[in-house]
C-alpha atoms as one frame of an Amber mdcrd trajectory, in Angstrom:
protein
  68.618 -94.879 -25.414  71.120 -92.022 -23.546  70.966 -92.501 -20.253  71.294
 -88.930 -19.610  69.475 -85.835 -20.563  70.633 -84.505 -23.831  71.008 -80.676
 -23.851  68.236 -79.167 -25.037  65.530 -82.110 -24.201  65.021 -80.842 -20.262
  63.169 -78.069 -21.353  61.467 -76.823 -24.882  62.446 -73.185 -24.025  65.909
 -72.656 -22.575  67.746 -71.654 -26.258  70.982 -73.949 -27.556  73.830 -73.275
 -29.038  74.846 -75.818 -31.842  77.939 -75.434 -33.807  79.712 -77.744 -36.232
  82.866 -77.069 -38.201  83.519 -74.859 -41.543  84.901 -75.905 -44.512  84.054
 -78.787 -46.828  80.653 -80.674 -45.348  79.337 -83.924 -45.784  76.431 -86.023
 -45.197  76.857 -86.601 -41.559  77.016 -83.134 -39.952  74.804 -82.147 -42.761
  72.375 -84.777 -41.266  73.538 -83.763 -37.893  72.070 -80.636 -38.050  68.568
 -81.656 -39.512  67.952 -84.074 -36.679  69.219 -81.253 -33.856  66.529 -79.314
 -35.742  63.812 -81.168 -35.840  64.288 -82.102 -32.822  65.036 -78.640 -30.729
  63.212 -76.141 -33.072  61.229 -77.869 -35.777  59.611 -74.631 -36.311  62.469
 -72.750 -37.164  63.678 -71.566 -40.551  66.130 -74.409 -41.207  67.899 -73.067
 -43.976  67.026 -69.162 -43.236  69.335 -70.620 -39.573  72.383 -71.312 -41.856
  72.312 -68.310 -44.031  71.513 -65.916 -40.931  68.394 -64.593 -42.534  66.117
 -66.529 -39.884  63.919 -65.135 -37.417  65.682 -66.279 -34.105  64.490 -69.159
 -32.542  65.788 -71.544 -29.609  68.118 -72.948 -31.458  70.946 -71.280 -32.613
  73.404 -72.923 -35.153  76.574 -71.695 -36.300  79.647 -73.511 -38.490  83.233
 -72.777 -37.762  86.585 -73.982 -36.375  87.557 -71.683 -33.790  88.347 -72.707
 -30.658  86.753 -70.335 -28.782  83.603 -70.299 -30.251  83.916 -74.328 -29.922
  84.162 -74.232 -26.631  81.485 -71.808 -25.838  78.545 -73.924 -27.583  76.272
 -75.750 -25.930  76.115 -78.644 -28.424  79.536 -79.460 -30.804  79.613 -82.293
 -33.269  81.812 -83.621 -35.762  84.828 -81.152 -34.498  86.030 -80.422 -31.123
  88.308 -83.920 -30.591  85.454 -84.889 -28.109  82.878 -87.568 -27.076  81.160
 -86.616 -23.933  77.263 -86.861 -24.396  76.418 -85.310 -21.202  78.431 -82.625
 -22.160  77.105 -81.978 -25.386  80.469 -82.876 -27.288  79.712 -85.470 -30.338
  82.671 -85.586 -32.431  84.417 -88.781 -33.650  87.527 -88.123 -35.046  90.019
 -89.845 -31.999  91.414 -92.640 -31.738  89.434 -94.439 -29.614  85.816 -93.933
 -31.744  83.109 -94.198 -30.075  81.081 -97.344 -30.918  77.754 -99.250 -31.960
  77.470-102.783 -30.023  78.371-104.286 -32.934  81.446-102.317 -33.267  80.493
-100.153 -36.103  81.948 -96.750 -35.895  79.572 -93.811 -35.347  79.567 -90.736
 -37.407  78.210 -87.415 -36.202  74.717 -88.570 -37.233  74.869 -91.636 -35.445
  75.705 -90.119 -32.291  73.131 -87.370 -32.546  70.495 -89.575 -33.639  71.347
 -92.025 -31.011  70.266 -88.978 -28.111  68.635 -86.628 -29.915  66.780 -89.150
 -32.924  63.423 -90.190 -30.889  62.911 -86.300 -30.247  62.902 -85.708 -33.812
  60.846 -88.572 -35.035  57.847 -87.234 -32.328  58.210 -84.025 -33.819  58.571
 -85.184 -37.469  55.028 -87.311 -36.543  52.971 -85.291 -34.952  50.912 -83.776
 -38.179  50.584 -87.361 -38.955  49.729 -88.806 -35.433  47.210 -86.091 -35.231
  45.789 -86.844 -38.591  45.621 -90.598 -37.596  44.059 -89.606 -34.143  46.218
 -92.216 -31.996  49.231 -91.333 -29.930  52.819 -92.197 -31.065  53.744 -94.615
 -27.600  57.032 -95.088 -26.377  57.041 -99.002 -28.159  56.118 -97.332 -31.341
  58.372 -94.034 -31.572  61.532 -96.522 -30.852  60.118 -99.201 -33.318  60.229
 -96.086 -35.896  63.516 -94.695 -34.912  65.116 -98.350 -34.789  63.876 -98.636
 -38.103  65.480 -95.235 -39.971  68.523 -96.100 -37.740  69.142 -98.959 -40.279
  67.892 -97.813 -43.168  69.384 -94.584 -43.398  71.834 -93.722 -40.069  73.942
 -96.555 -40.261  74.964 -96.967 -43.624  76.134 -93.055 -42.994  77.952 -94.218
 -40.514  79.991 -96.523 -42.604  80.397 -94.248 -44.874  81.743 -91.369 -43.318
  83.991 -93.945 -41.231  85.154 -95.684 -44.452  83.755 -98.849 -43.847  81.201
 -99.228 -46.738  80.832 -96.609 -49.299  76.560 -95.252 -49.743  77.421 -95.585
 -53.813  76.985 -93.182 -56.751  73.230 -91.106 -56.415  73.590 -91.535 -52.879
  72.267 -89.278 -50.365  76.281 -88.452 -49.838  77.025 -88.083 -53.001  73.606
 -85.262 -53.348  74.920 -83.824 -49.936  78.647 -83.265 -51.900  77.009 -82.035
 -54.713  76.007 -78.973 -52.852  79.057 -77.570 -52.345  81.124 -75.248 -54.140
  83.756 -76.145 -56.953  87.230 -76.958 -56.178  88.412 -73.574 -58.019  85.625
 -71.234 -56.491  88.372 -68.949 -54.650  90.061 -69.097 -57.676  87.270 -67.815
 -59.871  85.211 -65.716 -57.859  87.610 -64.827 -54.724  87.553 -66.154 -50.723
  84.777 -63.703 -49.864  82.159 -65.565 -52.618  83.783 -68.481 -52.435  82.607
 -68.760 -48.398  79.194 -67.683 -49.032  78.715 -70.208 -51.546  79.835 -72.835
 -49.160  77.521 -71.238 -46.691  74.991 -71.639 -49.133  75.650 -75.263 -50.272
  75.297 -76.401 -46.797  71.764 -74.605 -46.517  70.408 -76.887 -49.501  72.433
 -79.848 -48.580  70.574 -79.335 -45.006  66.992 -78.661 -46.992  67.753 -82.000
 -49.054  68.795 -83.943 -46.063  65.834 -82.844 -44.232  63.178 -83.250 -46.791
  65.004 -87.115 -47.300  64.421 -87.653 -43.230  61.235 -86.868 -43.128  59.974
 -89.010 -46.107  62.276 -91.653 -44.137  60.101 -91.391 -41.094  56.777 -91.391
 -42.777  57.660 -94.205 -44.983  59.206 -96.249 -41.591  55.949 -95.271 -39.969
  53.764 -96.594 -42.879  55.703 -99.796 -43.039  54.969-100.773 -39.879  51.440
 -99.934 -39.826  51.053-101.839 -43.111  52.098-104.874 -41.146  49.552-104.671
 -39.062  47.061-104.482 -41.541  48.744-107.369 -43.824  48.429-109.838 -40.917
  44.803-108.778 -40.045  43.422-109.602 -43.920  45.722-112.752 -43.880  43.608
-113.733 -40.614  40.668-113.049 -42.253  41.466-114.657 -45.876  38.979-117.635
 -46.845  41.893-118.590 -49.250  45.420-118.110 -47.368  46.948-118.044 -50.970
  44.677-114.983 -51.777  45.267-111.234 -49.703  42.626-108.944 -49.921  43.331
-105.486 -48.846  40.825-102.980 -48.910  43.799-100.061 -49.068  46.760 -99.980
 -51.678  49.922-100.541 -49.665  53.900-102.546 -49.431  52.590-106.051 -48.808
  55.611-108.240 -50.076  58.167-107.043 -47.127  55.410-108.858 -44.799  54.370
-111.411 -46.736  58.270-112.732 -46.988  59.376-111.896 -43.228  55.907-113.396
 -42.262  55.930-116.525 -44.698  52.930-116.146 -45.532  52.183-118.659 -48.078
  50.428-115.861 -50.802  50.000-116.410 -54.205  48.201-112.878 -55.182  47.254
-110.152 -53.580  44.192-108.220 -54.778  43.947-104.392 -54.175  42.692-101.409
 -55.175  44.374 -99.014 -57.350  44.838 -95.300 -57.758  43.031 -95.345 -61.342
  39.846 -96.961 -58.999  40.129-100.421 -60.412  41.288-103.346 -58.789  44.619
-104.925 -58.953  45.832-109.208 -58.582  49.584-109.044 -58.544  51.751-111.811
 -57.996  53.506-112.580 -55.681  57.114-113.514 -56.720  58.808-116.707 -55.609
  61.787-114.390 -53.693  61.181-110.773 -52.355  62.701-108.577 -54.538  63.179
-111.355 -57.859  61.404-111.198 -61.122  58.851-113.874 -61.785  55.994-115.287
 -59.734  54.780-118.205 -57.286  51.885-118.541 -59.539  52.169-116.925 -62.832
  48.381-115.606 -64.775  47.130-117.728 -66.707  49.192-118.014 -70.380  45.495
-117.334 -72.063  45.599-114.112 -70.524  48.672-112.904 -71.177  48.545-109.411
 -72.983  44.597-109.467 -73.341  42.359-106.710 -71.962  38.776-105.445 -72.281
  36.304-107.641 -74.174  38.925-109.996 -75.550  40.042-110.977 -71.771  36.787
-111.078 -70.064  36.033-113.958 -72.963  39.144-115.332 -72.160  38.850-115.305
 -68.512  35.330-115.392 -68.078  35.153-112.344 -65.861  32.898-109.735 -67.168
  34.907-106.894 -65.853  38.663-108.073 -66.692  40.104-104.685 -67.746  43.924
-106.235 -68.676  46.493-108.724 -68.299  49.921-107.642 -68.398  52.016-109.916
 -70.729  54.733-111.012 -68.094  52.151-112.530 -66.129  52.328-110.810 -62.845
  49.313-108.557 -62.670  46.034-108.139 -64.304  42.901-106.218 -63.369  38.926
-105.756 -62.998  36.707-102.899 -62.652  35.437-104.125 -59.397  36.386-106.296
 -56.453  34.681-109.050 -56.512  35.644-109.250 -60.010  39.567-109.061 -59.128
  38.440-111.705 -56.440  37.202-113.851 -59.265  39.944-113.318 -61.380  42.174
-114.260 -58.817  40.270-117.835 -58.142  39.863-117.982 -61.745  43.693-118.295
 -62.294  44.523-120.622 -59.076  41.495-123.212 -60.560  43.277-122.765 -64.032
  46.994-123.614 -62.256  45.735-126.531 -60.534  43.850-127.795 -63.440  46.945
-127.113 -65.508  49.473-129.275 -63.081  47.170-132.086 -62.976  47.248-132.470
 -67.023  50.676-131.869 -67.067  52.504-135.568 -66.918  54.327-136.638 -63.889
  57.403-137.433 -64.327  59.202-140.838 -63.454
């Protein structure tokens, strides 16, 4: 956490002046800008700000390489020659970068997110806090920005450094995409040419911001599904079978937790109820504890004879999930198939 103010967090009025340089973007001032936003003037008109068609707000943003104009912002990043925090100056491109503890190189984004990030993600939450009627506390808010910090920040840092490359269909590949052809001045002359590249870096800024946002939310969800995981393990009869009452990510916990769950029974969007399996690896095909083979490909009447649950709806052919109308007859189906496993291993012969 910055040890100083940033500029712009001492006060929600006093109006900042944010510039970044012209020319060819990418993902990390793109990104720079979106978290500045959201967390300065999250009611502003983020792209309307780039295009100059916005209503003024607090913050004002502006992109060019003049020296001047450099020097009489309030907030530079990812131009300048730089890195003073306290100052306001957040560029990277020196010799002596400035540095994660582990000696990653920051981009732009890092180094705004790093001061300016947990502003942002308060901002980003507060629909959602509101809707969820409990307050977003200090332990919480830097669990959440810890947690888009590695998911999304840092592997733009390594990219934009040259470390690691994001890959093809990568947010820096979408935030590229936005800008204007190679042959632009060419074809249509400097003046268009500039107001397409104004243009690209208003949707490469909408994109970025929509991604950051869904980042945040999904970051905050995770963590709150933990929480619930580990309360339904606690209160599972069977540890091998997790009963939650609302659909959400249970694997993540389940493997970081070792939990030692065979299926977990749901409820799905169509209203039935789901048993999936749990897979022997997060993230691998297969399962701990396959369906029973009987089931395989069945549904309706033909798989509630076979499984002896009145309300079996289907079994999915690979074995991994099947499903009842109910829940206590996804519950059954579930201790259905563990009594059929352990039946099935004590017939099997042992081996010498």
């Amino acid at each position: 956490m910055a040890q100083h103010t940033p500029i712009g967090l001492d006060t929600a009025t006093a109006p900042v002046r944010a510039l970044t340089h012209s020319g060819n973007f990418h993902v990390d001032e793109t990104l720079g800008y979106v978290v500045l936003h959201y967390a300065l003037a999250p009611e502003g008109d983020l792209r309307g700000r780039v295009l100059g068609t916005a209503a003024p707000d607090r913050l004002v943003f502006e992109r060019s390489r003049d020296k001047a104009r450099i020097g009489a912002a309030d907030i530079v990043f990812d131009v300048g020659g730089v890195y003073d925090p306290p100052a306001g100056r957040y560029d990277h491109h020196m010799r002596d970068k400035p540095l994660r503890e582990d000696g990653t190189p920051y981009s732009a984004a890092g180094l705004l997110w790093a001061d300016y990030g947990r502003a942002a993600v308060r901002n980003i939450l507060s629909v959602t806090m509101a809707a969820e009627g409990a307050p977003l506390d200090e332990a919480r808010l830097n669990a959440i920005w810890q947690g888009v910090d590695k998911g999304l920040v840092l592997p733009i840092d390594l990219d934009d450094n040259g470390v690691t490359k994001m890959g093809r269909l990568s947010l820096a590949e979408v935030v590229s995409a936005c800008g204007p052809t190679w042959d632009a001045v060419e074809l249509f002359g400097a003046e268009e040419a500039a107001r397409r590249e104004t243009e690209g870096f208003a949707n490469a800024a909408a994109a970025v911001a929509a991604h950051l946002v869904n980042a945040v939310e999904r970051v905050r969800a995770s963590h709150k599904a933990v929480t619930r995981v580990l309360e339904a393990f606690e209160q599972a009869e069977d540890k091998r079978i997790l009963l939650m009452e609302t659909g959400m990510p249970t694997e993540k916990v389940i493997f970081e937790h070792d939990l030692p769950v065979v299926y977990v029974v749901s409820p799905a969007p169509s209203g039935q109820w789901n048993i999936k399996a749990v897979p022997p690896a997060r993230g691998e095909f297969g399962q701990r504890v396959s369906l029973p083979d009987a089931w395989a490909g069945l549904d309706g009447q033909a798989l509630a004879e076979a499984s002896g649950i009145a309300d079996a709806v289907f079994a999915h052919p690979a074995r991994f999930i099947c499903g009842a109308t109910s829940r206590e007859g996804a519950l059954a189906m579930a201790r259905r198939a563990l009594e059929i496993d352990a039946a099935s291993r004590q017939a099997a012969p042992s081996k010498a």
